[in-house]
N, C-alpha and C positions, 0 to 999 in steps of 0.2 A: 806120516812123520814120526819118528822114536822117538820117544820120551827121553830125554838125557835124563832125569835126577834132578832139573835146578832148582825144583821147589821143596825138594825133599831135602835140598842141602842147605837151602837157608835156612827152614825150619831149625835144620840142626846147627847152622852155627847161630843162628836166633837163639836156640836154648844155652848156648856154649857162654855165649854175651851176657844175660841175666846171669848165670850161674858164675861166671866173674868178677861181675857188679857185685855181687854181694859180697864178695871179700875185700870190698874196698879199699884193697891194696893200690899202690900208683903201677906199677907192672902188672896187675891182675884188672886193672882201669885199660893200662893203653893196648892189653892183650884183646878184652873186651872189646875196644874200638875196632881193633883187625879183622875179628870175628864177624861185629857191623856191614865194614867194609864187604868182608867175604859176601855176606848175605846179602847186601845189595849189588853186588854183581851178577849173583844166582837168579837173581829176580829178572836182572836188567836182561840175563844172557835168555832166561827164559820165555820175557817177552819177544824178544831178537825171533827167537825161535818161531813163536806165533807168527811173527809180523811176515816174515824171510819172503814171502811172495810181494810185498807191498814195499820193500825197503830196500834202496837204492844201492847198490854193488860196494859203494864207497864207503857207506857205513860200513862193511864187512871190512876195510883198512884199519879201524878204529878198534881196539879191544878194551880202553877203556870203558866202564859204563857210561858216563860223562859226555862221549863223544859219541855215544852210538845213540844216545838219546839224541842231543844233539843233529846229528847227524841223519838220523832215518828214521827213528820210531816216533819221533813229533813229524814229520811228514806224512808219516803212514797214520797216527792217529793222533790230533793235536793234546790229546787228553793223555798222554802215556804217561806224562814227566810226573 
């Protein structure tokens, strides 16, 4: 299986988020939050990734992280969320 990236790009929007925070701006706050978001998708899509033998076809409809948790990777491993 190829490596996409998704744990190298949360790292980086991990660091993007703190390095926002600290300008304690409200638009350098909810830019921060996006970054967040980014990064838990990269996590979410990366576990996806591991799981793709154990997780049900349906989850693959879902591109939210939310849903694919949801959806297939607590099936595949009740501990994932």
């Amino acid at each position: 299986m190829p490596d996409l990236g998704y744990r190298e790009r949360a790292r980086s929007h991990l660091q993007e988020a703190a390095g926002l925070l600290n300008q304690g701006s409200e638009s350098a706050l909810r830019a921060a939050c996006l970054e967040l978001r980014m990064c838990i998708e990269a996590l979410t899509y990366e576990m996806l990734q591991r799981y793709l033998s154990e997780v049900p076809n349906t989850a693959m409809e879902a591109w939210q992280p939310k849903r694919i948790l949801s959806r297939g990777l607590i099936t595949a491993d009740p501990n994932a969320g």
